[in-house]
C-alpha positions as a Python dict, from the first residue, in 0.01 Angstrom:
ca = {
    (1, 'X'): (0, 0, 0),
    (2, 'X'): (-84, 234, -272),
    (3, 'X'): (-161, 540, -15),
    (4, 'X'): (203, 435, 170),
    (5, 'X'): (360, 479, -176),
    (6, 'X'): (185, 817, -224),
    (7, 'X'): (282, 961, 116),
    (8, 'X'): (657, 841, 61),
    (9, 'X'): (676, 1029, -254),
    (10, 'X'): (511, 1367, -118),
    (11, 'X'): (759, 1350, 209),
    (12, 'X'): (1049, 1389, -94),
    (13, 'X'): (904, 1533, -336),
    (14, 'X'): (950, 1926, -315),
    (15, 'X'): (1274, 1911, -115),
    (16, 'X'): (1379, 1682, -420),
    (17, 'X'): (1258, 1945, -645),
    (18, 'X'): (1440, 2266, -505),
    (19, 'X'): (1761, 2091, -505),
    (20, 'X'): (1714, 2003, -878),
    (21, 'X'): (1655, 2363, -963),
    (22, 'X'): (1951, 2511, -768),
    (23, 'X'): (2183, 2184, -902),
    (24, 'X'): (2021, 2295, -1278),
    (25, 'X'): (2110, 2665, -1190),
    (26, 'X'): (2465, 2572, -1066),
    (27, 'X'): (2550, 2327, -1346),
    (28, 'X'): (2424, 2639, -1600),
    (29, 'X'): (2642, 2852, -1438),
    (30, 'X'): (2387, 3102, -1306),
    (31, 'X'): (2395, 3280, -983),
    (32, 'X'): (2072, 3133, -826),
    (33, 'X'): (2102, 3348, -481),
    (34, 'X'): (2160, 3655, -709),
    (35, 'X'): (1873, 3552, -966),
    (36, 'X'): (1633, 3487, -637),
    (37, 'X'): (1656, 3797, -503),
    (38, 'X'): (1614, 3995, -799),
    (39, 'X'): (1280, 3844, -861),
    (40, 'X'): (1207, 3897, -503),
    (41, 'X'): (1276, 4279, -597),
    (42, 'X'): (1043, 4261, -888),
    (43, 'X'): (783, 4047, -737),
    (44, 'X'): (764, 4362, -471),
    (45, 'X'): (727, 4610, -723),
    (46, 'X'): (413, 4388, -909),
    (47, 'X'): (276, 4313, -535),
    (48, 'X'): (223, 4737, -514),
    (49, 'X'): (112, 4725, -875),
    (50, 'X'): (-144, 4485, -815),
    (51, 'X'): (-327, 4644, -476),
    (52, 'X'): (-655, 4770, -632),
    (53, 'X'): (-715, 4527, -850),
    (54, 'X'): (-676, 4279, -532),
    (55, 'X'): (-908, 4475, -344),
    (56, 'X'): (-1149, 4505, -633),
    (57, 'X'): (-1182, 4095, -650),
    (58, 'X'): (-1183, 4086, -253),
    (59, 'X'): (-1463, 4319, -195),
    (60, 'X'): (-1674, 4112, -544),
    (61, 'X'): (-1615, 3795, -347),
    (62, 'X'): (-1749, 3906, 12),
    (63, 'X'): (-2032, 4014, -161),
    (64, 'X'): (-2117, 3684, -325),
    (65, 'X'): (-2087, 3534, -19),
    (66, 'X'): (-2275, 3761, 182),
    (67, 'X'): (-2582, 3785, -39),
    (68, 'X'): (-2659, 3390, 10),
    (69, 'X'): (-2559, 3315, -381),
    (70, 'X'): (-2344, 3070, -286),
    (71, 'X'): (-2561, 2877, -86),
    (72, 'X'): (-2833, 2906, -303),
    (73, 'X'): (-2602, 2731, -619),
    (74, 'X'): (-2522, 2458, -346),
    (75, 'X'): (-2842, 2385, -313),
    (76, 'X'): (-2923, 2332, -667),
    (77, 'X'): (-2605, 2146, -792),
    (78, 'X'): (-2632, 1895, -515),
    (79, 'X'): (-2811, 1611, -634),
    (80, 'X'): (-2531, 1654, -978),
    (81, 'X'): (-2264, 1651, -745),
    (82, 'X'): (-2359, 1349, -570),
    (83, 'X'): (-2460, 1188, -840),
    (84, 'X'): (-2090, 1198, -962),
    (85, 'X'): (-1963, 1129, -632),
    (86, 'X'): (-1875, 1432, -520),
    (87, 'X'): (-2062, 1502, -134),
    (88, 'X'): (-2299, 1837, -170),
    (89, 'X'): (-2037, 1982, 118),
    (90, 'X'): (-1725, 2041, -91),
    (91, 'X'): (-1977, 2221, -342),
    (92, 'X'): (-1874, 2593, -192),
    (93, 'X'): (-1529, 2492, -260),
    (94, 'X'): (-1548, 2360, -642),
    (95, 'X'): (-1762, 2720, -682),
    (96, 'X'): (-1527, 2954, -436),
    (97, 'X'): (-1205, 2872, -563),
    (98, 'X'): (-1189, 3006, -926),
    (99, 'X'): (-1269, 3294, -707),
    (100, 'X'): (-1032, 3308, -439),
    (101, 'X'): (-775, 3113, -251),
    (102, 'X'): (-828, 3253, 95),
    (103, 'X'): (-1160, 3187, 93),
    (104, 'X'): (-1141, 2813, -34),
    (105, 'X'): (-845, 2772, 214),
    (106, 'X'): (-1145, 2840, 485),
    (107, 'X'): (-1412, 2678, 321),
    (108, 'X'): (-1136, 2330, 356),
    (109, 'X'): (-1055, 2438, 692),
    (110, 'X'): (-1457, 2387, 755),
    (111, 'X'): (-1465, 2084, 587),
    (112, 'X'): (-1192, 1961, 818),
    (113, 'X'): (-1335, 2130, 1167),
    (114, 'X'): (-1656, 1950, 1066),
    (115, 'X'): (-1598, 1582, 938),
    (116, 'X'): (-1207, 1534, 1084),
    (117, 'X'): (-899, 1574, 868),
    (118, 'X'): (-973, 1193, 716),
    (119, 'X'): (-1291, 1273, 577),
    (120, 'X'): (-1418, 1206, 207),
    (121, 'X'): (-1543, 1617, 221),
    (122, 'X'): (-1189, 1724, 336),
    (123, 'X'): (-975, 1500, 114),
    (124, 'X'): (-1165, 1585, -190),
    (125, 'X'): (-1143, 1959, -134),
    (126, 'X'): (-774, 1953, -3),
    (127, 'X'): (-689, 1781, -350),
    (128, 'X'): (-921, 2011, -526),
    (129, 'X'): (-729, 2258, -345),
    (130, 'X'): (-396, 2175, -505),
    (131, 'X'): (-539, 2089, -866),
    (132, 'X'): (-753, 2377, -963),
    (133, 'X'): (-679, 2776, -965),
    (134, 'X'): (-780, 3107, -867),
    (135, 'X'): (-887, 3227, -1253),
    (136, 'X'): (-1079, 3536, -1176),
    (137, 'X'): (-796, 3657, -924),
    (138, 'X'): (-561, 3582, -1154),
    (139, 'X'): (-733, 3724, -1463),
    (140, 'X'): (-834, 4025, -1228),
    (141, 'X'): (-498, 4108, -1066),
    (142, 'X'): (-214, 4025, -1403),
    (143, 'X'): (-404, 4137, -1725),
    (144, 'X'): (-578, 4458, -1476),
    (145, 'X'): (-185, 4527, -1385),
    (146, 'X'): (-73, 4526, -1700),
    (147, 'X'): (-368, 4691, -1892),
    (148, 'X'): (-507, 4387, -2096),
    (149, 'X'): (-887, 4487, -2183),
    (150, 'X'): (-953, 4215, -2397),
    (151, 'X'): (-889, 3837, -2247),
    (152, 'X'): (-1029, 3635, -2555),
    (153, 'X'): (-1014, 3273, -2473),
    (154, 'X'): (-789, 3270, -2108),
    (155, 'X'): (-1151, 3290, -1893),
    (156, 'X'): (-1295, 3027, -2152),
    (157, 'X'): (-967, 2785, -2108),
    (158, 'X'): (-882, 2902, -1741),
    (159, 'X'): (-1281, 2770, -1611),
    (160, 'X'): (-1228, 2420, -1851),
    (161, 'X'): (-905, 2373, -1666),
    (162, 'X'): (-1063, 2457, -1327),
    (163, 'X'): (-1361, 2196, -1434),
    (164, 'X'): (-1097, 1926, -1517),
    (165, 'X'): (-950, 1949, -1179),
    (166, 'X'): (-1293, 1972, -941),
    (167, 'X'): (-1331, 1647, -1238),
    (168, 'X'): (-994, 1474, -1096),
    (169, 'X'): (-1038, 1567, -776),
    (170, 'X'): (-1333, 1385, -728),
    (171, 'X'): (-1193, 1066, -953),
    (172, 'X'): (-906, 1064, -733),
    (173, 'X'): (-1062, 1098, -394),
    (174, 'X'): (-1296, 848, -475),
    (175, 'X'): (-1027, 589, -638),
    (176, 'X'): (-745, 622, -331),
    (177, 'X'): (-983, 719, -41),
    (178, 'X'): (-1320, 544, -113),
}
């Protein structure tokens, strides 16, 4: 019942949404096509901006990969993990994707070639997926293109945020899938 409910609402949901925004935009008497495509232009402009710092965190990431690190951190946070109820599998996720969406988007797309699409693994990384962030991208790519040096508390804040969703994830996997 409760997992019929859920799937009724996401079917809705974002179509719902965008015709919220353009009914707020129209009632406020703002050109929303107008508005869109100017921060299409602009989003262009920060895209070329932001090309060295992307390649920067893409070549750091390979290389933590490569060298075995991330297996190696698996292996030792596994009987935590489990402990909390989250399967040693999704592990690579909860670590890769502060790093880097692509590479969590594969690491899911293993979980899901390897258990099936209804798994506990690929459920709890799809929805850790949508409730955690890329921090060091984002920290890498907007204060690097706009010359912040000094971060002070976003890294500190960003990785507590990131640890509250792996934290729901896993709470909500495990309440509407278990």
């Amino acid at each position: 019942m409760f997992q019929s409910v859920i799937n009724g609402v996401s079917a809705v949901a974002i179509p719902i949404l965008i015709l919220v925004i353009i009914g707020h935009g129209w009632y406020k008497k703002v050109k929303v096509y107008e508005a869109f495509t100017e921060g299409a232009k602009e989003g262009f402009t920060v895209a070329i901006k932001i090309i060295p710092f992307l390649v920067a965190i893409l070549v750091a990431i390979g290389a933590f990969r490569a060298s075995g690190a991330l297996h190696l951190i698996t292996g030792m946070l596994a009987p935590l993990t489990t402990w909390i109820g989250m399967p040693g599998e999704v592990i690579p996720m909860a670590l890769m994707r502060p790093l880097s969406g692509s590479g969590a988007i594969g690491i899911v797309s293993e979980l899901i070639n390897t258990f099936g699409v209804d798994s506990l693994p690929a459920r709890m990384a799809a929805i850790m997926e949508g409730s955690t962030e890329t921090t060091f991208y984002i920290l890498a790519v907007y204060f690097g293109s706009v010359g912040i040096k000094k971060t002070r508390h976003a890294l500190p804040a960003a990785l507590l945020a990131d640890l509250a969703g792996i934290i729901a994830a896993v709470l909500v996997t495990q309440l509407v899938f278990a």
